[in-house]
C-alpha positions, 0 to 999 in steps of 0.5 A: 172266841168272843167272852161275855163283858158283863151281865145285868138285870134291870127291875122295874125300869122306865129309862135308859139314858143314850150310851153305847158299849165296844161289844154287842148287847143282847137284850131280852125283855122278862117283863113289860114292854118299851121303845129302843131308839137309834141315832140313825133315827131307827126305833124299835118297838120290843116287848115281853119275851123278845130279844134285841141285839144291839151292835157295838158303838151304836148309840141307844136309848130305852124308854118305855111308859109302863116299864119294863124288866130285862136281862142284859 
């Protein structure tokens, strides 16, 4: 049976400098809109009312212009 690492909430956000987790991350986006980015080169546009599943050990970053507002 897997257990939940951790929980969060960004407010207001407009970045997310490049890190990585040992354990899934499930992003869903409560407000706003933004960009994730891969090392693979991958990006993945995402907005309010989606959610973004992110590997374990994949290397990310989350930008967005107008910011954005998740639970992580």
């Amino acid at each position: 049976m897997n257990t939940i690492q951790y929980i969060g909430e960004h407010s207001q956000t407009f970045e997310v400098q490049w890190h990585t987790h040992d354990y899934w991350e499930l992003v869903y986006c409560t407000g706003g809109e933004g960009v994730f980015r891969f090392e693979n080169g991958t990006v993945m546009n995402y907005k309010e009312g989606e959610v973004v599943a992110i590997p374990p050990m994949e290397l990310h970053n989350n930008t967005s212009i107008g910011g954005f507002t998740n639970i992580h």
